[in-house]
N, C-alpha and C positions, 0 to 999 in steps of 0.2 A: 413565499411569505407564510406567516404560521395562522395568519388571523390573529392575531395578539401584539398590539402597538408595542407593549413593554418587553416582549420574547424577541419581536424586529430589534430593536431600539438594542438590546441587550446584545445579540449577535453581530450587528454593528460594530459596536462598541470594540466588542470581542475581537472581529475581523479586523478594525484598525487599530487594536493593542499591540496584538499580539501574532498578526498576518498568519490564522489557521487558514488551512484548506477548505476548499467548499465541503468536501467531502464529511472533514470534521465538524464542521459547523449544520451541517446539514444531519448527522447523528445527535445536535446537540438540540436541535428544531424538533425531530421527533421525541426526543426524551422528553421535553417541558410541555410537548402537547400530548405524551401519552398521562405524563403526572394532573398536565388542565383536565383531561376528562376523568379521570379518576375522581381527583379533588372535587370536580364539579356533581358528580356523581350523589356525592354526599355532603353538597350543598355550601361550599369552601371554595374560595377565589383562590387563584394561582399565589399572588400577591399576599395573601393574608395565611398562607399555608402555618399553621405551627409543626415542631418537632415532634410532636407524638403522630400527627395524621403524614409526615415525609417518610417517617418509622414503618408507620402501619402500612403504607403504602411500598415500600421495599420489602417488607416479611412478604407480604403477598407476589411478589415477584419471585422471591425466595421460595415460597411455596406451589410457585408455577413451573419450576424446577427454571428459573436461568441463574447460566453459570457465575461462581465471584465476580469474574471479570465484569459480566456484565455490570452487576451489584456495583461493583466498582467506579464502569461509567458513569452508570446513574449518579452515584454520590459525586463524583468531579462534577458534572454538570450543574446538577442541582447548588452545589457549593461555591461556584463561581456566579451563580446567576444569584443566587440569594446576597454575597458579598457586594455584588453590583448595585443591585435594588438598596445595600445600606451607605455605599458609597455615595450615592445620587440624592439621598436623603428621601428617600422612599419608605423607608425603614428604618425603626430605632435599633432592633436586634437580628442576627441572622440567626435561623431557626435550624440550621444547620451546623451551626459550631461545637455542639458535642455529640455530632452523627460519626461515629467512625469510617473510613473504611478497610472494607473487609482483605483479610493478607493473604493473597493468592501467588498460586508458587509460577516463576517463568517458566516459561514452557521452550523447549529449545525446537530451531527452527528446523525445519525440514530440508534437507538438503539432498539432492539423487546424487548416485553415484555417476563416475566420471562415463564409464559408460552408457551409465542409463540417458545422459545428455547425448551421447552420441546419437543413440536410438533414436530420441527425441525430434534430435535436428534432422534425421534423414526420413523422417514420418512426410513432411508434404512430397505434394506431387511437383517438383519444381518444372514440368512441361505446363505446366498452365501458370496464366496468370498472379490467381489468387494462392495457389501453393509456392511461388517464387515470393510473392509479399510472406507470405508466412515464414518461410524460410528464414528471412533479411529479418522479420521480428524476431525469431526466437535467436538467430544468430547476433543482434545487434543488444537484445536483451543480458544474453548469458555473456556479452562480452565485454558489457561495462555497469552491468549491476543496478542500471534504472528501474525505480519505483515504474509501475503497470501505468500511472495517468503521467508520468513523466515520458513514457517511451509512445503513448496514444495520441498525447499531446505534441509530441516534437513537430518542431516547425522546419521549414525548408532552410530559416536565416540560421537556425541553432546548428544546423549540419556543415562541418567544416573535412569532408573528403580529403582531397589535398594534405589538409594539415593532422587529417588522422585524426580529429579530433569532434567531440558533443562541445557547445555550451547549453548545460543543463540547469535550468528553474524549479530550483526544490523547493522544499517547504518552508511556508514565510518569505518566497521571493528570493532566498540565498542561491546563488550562482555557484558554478561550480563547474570547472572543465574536466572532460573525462576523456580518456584516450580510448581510441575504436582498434580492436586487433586487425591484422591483416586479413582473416579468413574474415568477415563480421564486412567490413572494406567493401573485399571481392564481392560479399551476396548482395550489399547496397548497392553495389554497380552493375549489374546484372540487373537487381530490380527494378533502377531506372533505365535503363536501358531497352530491356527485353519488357516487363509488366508493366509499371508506372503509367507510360502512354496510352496502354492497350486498356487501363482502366477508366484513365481520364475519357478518353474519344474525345482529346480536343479543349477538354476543360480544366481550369485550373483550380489551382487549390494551396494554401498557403503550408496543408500539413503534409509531412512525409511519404506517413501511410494511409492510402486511401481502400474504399471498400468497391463494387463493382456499381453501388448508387451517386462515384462521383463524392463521396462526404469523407471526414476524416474519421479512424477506425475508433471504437468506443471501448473503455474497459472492460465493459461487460462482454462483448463482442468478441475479446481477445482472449479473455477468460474462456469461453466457449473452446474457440478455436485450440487455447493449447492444451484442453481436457483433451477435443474427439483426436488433437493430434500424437498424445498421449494414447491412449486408449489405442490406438493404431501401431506404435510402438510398442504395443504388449504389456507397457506399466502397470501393474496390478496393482495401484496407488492412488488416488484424488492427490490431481497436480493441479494447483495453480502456477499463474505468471509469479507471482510472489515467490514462489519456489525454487526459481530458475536465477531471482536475488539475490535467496539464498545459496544455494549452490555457487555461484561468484564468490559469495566472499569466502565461504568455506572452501573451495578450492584455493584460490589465493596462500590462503592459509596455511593448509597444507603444503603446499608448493614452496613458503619459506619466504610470503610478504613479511612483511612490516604493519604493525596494527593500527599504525596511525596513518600510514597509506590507504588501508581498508576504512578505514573512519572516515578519508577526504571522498575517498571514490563514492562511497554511496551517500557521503552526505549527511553524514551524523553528527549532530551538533555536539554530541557528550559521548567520550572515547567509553564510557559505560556501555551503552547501548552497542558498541561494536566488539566489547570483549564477550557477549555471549556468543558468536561465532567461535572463537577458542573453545569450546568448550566444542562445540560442535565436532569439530577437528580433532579435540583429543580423544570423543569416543570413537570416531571414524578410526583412530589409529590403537586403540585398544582393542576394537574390534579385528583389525586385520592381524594384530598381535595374539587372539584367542585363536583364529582359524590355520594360522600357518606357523605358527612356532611350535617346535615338538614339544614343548614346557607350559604352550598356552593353556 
């Protein structure tokens, strides 16, 4: 809760339009409470904000050095919540209708090479426990392209073995089945098998991966784990689980998918968001065309 009926009331709202993630909604709670205490600072209600004090209050962010992107957030935020408060008749004008925002360039995703995945996956210690779960995450991750809270989050009922297959709950509730590789398989059946039990001692749990407290494993938690498992690998790089996303679709790609197979698998509503991958791909292969072509 943010302390603010009409910030509550508004991300409600938001959650039953339009079924963002908590995640997002929860960027969206901080932004209007970092703008309340600002505003309030200098003696201005959230509610009553005008266009020159939202202004002044983004240059100042600007001059705290955060990046467009951020700028960016904040104007989506601010411009949705403001449009709501004029929907509801809260407001006669939105104070935000001739705030721009600022045109920041995409930035292309990070993708390790085919190798560096190798490295990656054989970094745990698969004689214990908790290295065999890691394992089955980073194998089960890089082998069907789940979001970090979609892979933290899986349930025991979403895993279909047998059928090879995830039913996976993306964003906004959209379903979406995804096929598990055979190696990805083998290390989920080993980890039930060999780890799973030896974590539980006995107790249950409705999610896949669990941690050695018996709980289900947390993103931040997983982020951790595939940094130091990284760093173990010898990667001379900040990896995230995101990363290992990416690397899915950009192999795919490479390999000779189809871009609208790559759009189902990880769940992209707009085949836009799945062509920057291409783009990924064709530097990967420019690059391999500098290094080994006697003409590169």
């Amino acid at each position: 809760m943010s302390g603010d009926p009409l910030v509550d009331a508004f991300l409600d709202a938001l959650w039953a339009e339009r079924g963002l993630s908590a995640n997002t909604l929860d960027g969206y709670r901080r932004d209007l409470i970092k703008l309340r205490g600002a505003l309030a600072a200098a003696g201005v209600e959230l509610e009553h904000a005008r266009r020159e004090e939202l202004l002044e209050f983004l240059a100042r962010e600007m001059r705290a050095g955060r990046s467009p992107r951020s700028i960016s957030r904040y104007v989506s935020c601010f411009r949705q919540y403001y449009r709501w408060m004029v929907r509801e008749g809260r407001l006669s004008e939105d104070p935000t209708a001739l705030i721009e925002t600022p045109k920041i360039g995409r930035s292309l995703p990070k993708a390790l090479s085919e190798r560096q995945v190798e490295t990656l996956m054989a970094a745990p210690d698969t004689r214990t426990p908790l290295g065999l779960r890691d394992r089955a995450m980073l194998e089960l991750m890089y082998a069907t392209g789940l979001r970090v809270s979609e892979l933290t989050g899986l349930q025991m009922t979403q895993l279909h073995l047998n059928q090879g297959t995830i039913r996976v709950l993306g964003k906004g509730g959209k379903e979406r089945l995804v096929p598990i590789g055979e190696q990805a398989q083998d290390w989920l059946r080993r980890y039930f098998e060999e780890a799973r039990p030896t974590l539980m001692k006995g107790a249950q749990s409705e999610y896949v991966f669990v941690t050695s407290r018996r709980t289900g494993m947390t993103r931040q938690a997983f982020w951790h784990t595939v940094s130091r498992h990284a760093r173990a690998a010898g990667i001379n790089k900040k990896i995230s689980p995101h990363d290992l996303r990416h690397s899915f679709a950009t192999h795919l790609l490479n390999h000779g998918a189809d871009l609208r197979v790559v759009q189902l698998l990880l769940g992209h509503s707009d085949l836009s968001t799945t062509q920057i991958y291409t783009h990924v791909a064709r530097e990967g292969l420019k690059r391999l065309h500098e290094k080994h072509h006697p003409r590169g």
